[in-house]
C-alpha positions as CSV (number, residue, x, y, z in Angstrom):
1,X,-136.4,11.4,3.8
2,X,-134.8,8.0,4.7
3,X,-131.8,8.4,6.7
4,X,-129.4,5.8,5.4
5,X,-127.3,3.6,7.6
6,X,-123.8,3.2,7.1
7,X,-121.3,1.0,8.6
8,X,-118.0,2.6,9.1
9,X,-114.5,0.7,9.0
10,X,-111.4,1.9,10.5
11,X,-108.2,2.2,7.7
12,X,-105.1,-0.1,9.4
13,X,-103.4,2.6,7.7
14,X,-104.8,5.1,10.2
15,X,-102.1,6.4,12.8
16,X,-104.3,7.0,15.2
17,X,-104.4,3.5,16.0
18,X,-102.2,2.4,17.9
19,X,-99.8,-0.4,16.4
20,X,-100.0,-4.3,16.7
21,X,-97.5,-6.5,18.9
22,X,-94.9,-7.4,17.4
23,X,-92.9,-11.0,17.8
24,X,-90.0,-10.3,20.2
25,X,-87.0,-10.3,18.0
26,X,-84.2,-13.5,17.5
27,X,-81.1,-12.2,19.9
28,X,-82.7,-9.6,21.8
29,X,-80.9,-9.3,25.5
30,X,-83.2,-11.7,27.5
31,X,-84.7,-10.3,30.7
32,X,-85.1,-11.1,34.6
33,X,-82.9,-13.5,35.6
34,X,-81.6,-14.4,32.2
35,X,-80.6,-11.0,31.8
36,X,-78.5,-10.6,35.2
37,X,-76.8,-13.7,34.3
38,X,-75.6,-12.9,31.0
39,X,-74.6,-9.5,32.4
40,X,-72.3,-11.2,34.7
41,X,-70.9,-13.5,32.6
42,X,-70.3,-10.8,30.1
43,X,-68.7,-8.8,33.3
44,X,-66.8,-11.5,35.2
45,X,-65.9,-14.2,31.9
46,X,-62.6,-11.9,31.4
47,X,-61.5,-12.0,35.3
48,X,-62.3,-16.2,34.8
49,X,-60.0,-16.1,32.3
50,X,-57.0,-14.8,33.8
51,X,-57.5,-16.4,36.9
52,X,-55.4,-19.0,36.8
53,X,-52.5,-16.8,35.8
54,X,-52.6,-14.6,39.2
55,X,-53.5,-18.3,41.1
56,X,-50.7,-19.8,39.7
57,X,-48.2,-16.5,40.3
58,X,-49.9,-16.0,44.0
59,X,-48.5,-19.9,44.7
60,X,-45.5,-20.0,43.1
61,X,-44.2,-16.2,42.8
62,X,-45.9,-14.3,45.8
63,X,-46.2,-16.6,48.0
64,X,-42.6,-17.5,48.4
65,X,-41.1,-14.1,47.8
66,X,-43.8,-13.1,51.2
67,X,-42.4,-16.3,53.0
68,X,-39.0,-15.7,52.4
69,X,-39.0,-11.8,53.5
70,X,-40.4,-13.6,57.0
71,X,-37.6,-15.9,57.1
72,X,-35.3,-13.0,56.6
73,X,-36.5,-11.7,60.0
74,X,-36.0,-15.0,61.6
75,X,-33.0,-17.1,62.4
76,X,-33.9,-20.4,61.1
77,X,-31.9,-23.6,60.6
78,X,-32.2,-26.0,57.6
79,X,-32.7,-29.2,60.2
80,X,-35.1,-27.5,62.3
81,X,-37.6,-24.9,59.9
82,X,-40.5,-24.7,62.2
83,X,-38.3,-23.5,64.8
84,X,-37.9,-19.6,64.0
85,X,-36.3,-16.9,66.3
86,X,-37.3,-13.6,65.8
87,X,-33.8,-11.3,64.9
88,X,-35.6,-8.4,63.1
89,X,-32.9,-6.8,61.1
90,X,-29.8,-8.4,62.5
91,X,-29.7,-11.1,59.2
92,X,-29.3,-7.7,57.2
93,X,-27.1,-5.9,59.4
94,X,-24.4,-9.1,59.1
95,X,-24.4,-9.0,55.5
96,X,-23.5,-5.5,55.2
97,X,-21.6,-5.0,58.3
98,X,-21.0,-8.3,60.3
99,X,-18.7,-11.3,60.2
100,X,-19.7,-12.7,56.9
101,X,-20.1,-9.3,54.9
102,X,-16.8,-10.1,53.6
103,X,-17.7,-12.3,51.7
104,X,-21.0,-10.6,50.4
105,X,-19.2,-7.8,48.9
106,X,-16.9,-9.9,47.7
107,X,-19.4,-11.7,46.0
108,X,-21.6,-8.6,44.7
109,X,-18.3,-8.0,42.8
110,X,-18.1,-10.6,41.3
111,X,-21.7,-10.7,40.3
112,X,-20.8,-7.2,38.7
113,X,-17.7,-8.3,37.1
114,X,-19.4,-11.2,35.9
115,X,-22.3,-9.2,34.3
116,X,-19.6,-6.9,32.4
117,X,-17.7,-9.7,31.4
118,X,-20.5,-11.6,29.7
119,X,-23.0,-9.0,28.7
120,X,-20.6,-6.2,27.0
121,X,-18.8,-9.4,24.4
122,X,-22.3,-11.2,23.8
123,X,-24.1,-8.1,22.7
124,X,-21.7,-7.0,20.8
125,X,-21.4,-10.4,19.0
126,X,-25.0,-10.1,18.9
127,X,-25.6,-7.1,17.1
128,X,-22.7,-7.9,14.4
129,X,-24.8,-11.1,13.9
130,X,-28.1,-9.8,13.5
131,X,-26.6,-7.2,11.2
132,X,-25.4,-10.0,9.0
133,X,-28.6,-12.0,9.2
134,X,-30.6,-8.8,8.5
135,X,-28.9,-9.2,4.5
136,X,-30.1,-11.6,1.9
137,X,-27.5,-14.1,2.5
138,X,-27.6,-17.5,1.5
139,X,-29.7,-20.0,4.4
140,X,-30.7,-17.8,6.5
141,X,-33.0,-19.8,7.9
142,X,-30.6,-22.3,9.0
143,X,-28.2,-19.3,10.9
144,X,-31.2,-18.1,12.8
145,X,-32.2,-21.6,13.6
146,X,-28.3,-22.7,14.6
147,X,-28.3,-19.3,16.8
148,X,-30.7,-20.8,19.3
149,X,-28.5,-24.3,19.5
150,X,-26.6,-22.9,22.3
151,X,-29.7,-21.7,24.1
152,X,-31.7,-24.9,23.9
153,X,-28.4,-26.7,25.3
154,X,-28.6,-27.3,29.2
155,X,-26.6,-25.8,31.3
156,X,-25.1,-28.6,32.7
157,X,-24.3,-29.7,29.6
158,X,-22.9,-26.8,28.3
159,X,-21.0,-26.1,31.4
160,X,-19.5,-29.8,31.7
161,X,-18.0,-29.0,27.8
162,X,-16.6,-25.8,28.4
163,X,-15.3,-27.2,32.1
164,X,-13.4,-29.5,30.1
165,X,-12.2,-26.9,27.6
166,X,-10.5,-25.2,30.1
167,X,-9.0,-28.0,32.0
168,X,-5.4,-28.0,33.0
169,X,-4.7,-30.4,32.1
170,X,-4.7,-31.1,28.3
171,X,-7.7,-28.9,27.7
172,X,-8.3,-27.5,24.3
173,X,-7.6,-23.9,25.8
174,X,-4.2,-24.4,26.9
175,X,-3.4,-26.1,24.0
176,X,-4.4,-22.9,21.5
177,X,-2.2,-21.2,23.9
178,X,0.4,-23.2,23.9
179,X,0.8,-22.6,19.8
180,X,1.8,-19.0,20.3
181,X,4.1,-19.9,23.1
182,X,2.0,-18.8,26.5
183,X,2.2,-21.2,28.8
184,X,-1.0,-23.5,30.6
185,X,-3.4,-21.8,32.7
186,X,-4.7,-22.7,35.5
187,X,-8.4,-21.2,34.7
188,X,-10.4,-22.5,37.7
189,X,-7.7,-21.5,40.4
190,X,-7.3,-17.7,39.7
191,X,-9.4,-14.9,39.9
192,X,-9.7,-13.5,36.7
193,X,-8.7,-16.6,34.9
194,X,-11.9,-18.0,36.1
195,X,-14.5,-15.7,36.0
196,X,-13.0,-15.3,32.2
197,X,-13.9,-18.8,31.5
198,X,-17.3,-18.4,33.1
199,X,-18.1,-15.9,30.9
200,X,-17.3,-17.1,27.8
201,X,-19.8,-19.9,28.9
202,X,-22.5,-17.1,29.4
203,X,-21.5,-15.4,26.2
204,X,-21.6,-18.7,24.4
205,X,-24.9,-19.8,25.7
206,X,-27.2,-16.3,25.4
207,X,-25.7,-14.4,21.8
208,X,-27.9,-15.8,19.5
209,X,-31.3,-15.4,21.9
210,X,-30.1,-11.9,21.7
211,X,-29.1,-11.8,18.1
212,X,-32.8,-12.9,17.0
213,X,-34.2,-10.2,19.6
214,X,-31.9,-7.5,18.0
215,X,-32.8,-9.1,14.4
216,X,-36.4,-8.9,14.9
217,X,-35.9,-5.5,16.2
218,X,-34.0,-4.5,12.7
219,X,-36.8,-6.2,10.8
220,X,-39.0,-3.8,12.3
221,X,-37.1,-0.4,11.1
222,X,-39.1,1.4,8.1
223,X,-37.2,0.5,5.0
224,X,-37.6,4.3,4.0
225,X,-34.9,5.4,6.0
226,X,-31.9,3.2,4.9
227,X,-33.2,4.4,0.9
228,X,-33.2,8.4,2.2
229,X,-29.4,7.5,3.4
230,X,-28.5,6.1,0.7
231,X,-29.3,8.8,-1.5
232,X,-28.1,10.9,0.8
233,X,-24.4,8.9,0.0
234,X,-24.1,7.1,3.0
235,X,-22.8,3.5,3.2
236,X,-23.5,0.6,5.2
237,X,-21.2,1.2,7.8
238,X,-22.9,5.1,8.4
239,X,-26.5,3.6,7.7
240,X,-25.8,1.3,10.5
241,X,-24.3,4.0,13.0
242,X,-26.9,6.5,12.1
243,X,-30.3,4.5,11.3
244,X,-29.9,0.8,13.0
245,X,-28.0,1.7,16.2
246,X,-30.4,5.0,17.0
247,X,-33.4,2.7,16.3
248,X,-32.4,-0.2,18.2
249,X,-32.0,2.3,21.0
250,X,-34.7,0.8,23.4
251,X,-34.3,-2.8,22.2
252,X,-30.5,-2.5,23.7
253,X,-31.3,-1.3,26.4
254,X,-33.9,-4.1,27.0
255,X,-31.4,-6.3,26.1
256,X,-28.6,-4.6,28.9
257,X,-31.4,-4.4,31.9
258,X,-32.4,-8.5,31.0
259,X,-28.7,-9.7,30.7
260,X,-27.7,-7.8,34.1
261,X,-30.6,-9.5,35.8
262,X,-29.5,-12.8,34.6
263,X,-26.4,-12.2,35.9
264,X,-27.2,-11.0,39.2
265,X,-29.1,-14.7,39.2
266,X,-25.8,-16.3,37.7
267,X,-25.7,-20.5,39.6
268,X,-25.6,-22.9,37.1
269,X,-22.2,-22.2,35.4
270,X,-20.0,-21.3,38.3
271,X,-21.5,-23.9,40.3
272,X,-20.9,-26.7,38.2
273,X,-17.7,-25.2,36.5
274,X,-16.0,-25.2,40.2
275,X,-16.6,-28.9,40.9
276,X,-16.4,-30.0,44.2
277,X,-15.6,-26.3,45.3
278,X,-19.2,-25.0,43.0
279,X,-20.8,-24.3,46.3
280,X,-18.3,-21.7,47.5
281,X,-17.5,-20.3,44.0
282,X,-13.7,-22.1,44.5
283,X,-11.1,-22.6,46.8
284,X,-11.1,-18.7,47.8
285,X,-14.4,-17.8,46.6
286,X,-12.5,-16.0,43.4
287,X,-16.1,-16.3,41.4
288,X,-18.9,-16.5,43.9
289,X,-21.6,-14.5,42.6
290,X,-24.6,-13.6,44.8
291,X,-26.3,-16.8,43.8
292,X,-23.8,-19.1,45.3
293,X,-23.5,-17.0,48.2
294,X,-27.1,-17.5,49.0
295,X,-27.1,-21.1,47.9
296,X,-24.3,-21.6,50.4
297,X,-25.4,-20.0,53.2
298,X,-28.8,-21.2,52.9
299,X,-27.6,-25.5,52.3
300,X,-24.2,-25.3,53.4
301,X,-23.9,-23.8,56.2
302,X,-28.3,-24.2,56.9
303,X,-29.0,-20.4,58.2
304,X,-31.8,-20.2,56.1
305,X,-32.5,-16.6,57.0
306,X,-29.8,-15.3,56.3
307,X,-30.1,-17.1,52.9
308,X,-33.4,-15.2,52.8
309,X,-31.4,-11.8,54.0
310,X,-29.4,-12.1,50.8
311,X,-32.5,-12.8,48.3
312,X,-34.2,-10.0,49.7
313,X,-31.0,-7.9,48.9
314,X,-30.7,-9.1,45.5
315,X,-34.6,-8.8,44.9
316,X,-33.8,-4.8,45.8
317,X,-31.1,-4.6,43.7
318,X,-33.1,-6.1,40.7
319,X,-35.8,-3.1,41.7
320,X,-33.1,-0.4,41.2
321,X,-32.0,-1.9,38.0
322,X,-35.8,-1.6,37.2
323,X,-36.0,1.7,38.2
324,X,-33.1,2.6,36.3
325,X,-34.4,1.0,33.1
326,X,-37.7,2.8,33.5
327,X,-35.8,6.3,33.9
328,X,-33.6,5.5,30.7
329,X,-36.4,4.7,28.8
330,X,-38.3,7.5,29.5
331,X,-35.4,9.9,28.7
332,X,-35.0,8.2,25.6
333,X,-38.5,8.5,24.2
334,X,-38.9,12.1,25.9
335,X,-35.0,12.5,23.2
336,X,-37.0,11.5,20.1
């Protein structure tokens, strides 16, 4: 019997063969080199990114604040700054308990009073303005835009106006006085008198910054809870003690821990509002915040360490007042 021959083909169906190459797919991660590369840059591309931010704050923010602690340490004069003798604490102790410490405490009062004087009226005023915004009123775009007028103004500018406001002699100030029978002031000479007038420069200047912050902030309140009070029969008066004011809670005290730290930094206005006295916060220092006493010591009187001493002080206070915010805060969200 013939034995027939036959020739036998393998199915490309069969799984026991082993599969074909296939192309490498479009995107796929490269490999070798190429792949470390794009590992980094997906890695390091971020930190590229923000570098110039921390570049920027090491040359201009760290960099000083560093140099200036040094200088604190060192009695240094404003005609000779590569010559510095080593004092240690001894700037510090003068401040606080030395010849001109005085004078410091005088002006960390006035920094204080300042800060109450301004901040308490403008947020206030603030807050009554956003309120008012916060309503359908008639162009409302052109009140929020006319809020940041004052803002946008210089402070020279500002401060040159309101200088002349309060002059003696025939300001606008005595004269409004002077039609319900109180005699002229002299604002820049007394105490109280002028720190008064500064402040209603500061309050002038940084309301409606604050009235858009606090607006923004009411924007931001569920609408739900203004319909639940008013079925609940409460009017707009109790709506805003009970639902605005407990909601705008954290935004006020953002508000309070930002407007005391531009006060503590207060120059501008009492500088130029005292005139030729500006650098000594007038004749007997009656509004010399800590910002003119550092600017005086430092230019005026060229100890540039203790200048330092005293920016170093205030850069601790600021710290406290952070500390204090974060402590607030916490107890307020800890409340809800």
């Amino acid at each position: 019997m013939a034995t027939s021959t036959r020739t036998h083909r393998s199915d490309p169906a069969d799984p026991a063969d082993p599969p074909a190459a296939s192309p490498p797919e479009r995107g796929r991660t490269p490999t070798g080199l190429r792949s470390r590369l794009h590992r980094w840059d997906h890695i390091g591309s971020p930190y590229v990114f923000v570098a110039p931010f921390f570049l920027v704050f090491a040359v201009f923010g760290l960099f000083p604040l560093l140099y200036t602690g040094w200088l604190s340490l060192h009695q240094v004069s404003l005609f000779n700054v590569d010559q510095a003798d080593w004092v240690g604490l001894q700037n510090y102790r003068d401040l606080l308990f030395g010849p001109p410490s005085e004078l410091f405490w005088r002006a960390l009062r006035n920094t204080v009073t300042l800060g109450v004087l301004s901040t308490v009226p403008q947020l206030l005023i603030a807050l009554g303005l956003a309120h008012l915004l916060n309503y359908r009123l008639p162009a409302r775009g052109f009140f929020r835009t006319a809020l940041l007028a004052p803002y946008a103004t210089s402070v020279a500018a500002a401060t040159l106006v309101f200088a002349l406001i309060f002059s003696p002699e025939g300001g606008m100030a005595n004269w409004l006085l002077g039609l319900v029978g109180i005699g002229p002031v002299s604002w820049e000479s007394g105490t109280w008198s002028s720190q008064l007038a500064i402040s209603v420069i500061v309050i002038w200047r940084w309301t409606g910054y604050n009235a858009l912050i606090y607006l923004a902030a009411m924007q931001a309140i569920p609408r739900e809870l203004y319909e639940a009070a008013a079925i609940d029969g409460a009017n707009r008066w109790q709506q805003f003690r009970h639902v605005t004011i407990p909601e705008l809670r954290p935004t006020i005290l953002f508000t309070v821990v930002v407007s005391f730290i531009g006060a503590t930094q207060l120059f501008g206005e009492p500088y130029l509002f005292g005139g030729q006295s500006g650098h000594q916060g007038g004749t007997q220092h009656q509004y010399e915040t800590l910002g003119i006493f550092m600017y005086d010591q430092g230019f005026h009187y060229s100890m540039l360490g203790r200048a330092s001493a005293v920016a170093w002080l205030m850069f601790g206070l600021l710290v406290l007042v952070g500390l204090a915010n974060t402590l607030i805060a916490r107890r307020l969200r800890s409340a809800k």
